[in-house]
LUMGUMI-707739 format. One line per field, with one value per residue: residue number from 1; residue in three letters; x, y, z of N, C-alpha, C in turn. Coordinates in Angstrom, 3 decimals. Atoms other than C-alpha are relative to their C-alpha. Last residue first. Example, Ala and Ser with C-alpha at 12.3 -4.5 7.8 and 13.67 -1.06 7.14 Angstrom:
pos 2:1
code SER:ALA
n.X -0.820:0.890
n.Y -1.190:-1.190
n.Z -0.060:0.000
ca.X 13.670:12.300
ca.Y -1.060:-4.500
ca.Z 7.140:7.800
c.X -0.770:0.900
c.Y 1.090:1.200
c.Z 0.730:0.000
% end
This chain:
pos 67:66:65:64:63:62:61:60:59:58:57:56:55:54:53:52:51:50:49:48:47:46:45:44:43:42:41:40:39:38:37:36:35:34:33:32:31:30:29:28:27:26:25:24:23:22:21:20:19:18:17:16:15:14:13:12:11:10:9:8:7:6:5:4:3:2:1
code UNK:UNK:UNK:UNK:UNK:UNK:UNK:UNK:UNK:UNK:UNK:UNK:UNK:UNK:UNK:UNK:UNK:UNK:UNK:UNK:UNK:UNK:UNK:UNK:UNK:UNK:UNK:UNK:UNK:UNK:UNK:UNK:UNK:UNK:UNK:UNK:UNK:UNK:UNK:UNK:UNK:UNK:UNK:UNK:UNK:UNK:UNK:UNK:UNK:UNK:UNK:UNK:UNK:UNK:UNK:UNK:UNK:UNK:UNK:UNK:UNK:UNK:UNK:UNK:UNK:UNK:UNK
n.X 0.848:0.944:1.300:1.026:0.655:1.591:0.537:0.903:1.637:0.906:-1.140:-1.654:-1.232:-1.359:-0.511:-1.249:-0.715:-0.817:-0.068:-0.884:-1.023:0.326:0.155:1.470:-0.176:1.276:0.708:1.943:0.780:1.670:0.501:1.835:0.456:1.889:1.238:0.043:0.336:-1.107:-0.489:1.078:-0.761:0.241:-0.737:0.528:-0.790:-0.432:-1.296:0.402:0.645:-1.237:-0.574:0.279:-0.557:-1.388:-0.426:1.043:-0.637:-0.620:0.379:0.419:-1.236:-0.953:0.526:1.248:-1.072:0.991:-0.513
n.Y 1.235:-0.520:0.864:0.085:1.210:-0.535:-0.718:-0.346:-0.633:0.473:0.521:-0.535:0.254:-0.768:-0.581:-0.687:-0.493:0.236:-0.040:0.677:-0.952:-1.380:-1.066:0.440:-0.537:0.425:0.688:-0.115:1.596:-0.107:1.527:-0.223:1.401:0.906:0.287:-1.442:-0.733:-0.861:-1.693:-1.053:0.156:1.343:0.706:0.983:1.593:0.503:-0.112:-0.786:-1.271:-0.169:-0.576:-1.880:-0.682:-0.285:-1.374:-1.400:-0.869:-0.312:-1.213:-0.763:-0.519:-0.961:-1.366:-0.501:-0.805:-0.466:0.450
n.Z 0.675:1.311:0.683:0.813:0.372:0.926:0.015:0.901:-0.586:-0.856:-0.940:-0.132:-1.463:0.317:-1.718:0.430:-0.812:-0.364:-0.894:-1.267:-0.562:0.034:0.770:1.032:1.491:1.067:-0.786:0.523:-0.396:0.518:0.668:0.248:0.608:0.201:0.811:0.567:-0.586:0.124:-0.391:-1.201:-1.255:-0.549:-0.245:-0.262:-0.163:-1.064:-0.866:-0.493:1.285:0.295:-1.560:-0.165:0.824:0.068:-1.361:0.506:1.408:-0.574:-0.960:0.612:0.711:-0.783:-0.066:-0.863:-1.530:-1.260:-1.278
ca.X -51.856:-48.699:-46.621:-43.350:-40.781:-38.101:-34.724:-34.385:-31.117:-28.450:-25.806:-28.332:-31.914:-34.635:-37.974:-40.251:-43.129:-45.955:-48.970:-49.192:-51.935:-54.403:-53.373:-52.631:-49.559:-49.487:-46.769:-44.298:-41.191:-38.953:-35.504:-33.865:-30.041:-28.403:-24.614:-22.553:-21.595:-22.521:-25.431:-26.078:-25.083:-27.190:-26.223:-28.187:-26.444:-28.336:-28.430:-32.200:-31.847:-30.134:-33.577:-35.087:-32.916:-33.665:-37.210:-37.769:-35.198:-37.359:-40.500:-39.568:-38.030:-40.817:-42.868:-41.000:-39.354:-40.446:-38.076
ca.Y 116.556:118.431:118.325:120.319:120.949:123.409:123.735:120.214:119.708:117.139:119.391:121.052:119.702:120.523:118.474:117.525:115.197:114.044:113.298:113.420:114.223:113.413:110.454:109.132:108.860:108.485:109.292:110.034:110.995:114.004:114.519:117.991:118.044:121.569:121.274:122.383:118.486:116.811:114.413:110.867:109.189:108.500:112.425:114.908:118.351:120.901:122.924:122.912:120.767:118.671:118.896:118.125:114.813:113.694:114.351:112.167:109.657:108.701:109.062:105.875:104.368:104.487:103.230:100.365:100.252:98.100:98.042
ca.Z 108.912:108.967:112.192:112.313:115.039:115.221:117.142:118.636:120.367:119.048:117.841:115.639:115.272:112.550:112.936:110.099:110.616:107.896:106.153:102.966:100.264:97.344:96.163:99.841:102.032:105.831:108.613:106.390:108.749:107.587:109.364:108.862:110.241:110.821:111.516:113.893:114.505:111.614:112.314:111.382:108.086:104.735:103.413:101.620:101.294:100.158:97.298:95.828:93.556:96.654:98.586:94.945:94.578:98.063:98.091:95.010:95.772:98.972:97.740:95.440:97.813:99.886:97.027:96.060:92.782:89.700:86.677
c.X -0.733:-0.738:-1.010:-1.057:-1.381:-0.617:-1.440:-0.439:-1.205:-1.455:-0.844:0.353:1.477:0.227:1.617:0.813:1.233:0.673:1.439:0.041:0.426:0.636:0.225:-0.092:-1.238:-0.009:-1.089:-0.678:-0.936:-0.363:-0.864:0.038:-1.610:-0.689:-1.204:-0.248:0.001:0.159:1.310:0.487:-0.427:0.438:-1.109:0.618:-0.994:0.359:0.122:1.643:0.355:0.080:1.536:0.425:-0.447:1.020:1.666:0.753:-0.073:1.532:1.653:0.497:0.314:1.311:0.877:-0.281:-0.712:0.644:-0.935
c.Y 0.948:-0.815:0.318:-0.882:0.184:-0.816:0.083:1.614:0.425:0.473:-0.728:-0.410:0.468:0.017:-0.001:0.614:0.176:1.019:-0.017:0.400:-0.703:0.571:0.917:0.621:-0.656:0.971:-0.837:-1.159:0.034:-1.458:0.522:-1.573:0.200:-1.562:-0.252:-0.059:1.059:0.603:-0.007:1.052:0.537:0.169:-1.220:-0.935:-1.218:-1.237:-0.445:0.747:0.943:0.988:0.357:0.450:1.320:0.879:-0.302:0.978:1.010:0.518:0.321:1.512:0.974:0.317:0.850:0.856:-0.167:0.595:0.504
c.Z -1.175:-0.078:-0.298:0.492:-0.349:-0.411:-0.665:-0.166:-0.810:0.763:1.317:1.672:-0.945:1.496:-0.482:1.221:-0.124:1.295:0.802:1.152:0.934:1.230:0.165:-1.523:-0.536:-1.162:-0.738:0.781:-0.588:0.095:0.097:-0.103:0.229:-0.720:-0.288:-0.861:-0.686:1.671:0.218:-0.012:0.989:1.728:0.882:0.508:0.194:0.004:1.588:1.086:0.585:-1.196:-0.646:1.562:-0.091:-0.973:0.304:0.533:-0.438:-0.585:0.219:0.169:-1.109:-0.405:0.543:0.435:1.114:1.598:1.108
% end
């Protein structure tokens, strides 16, 4: 069965984020709850590109970018 990539990816890092004991949910933010979105900016063989940014109750505590 053929998948497409981002869906791929996007199984991946869902099932090891939950490996890992965290919640994964489709929906928007909890209140009083940390929410991590990850954006791939560009994917190659040999490495990704991306942006990670942790918010609670709407405000951004902590923002990534990994080239």
């Amino acid at each position: 069965m053929r998948q497409p990539v981002a869906s791929y990816f996007w199984y991946t890092l869902e099932k090891s984020l939950q490996h890992v004991g965290m919640n994964v949910t489709p929906d928007g933010p909890i209140v009083n709850v940390a929410e991590m979105v990850i954006t791939i900016t560009a994917l190659t063989d040999s490495e990704a590109l991306f942006h990670m940014r942790l918010t609670k109750n709407y405000g951004m505590f902590y923002s990534l970018k990994k080239p």
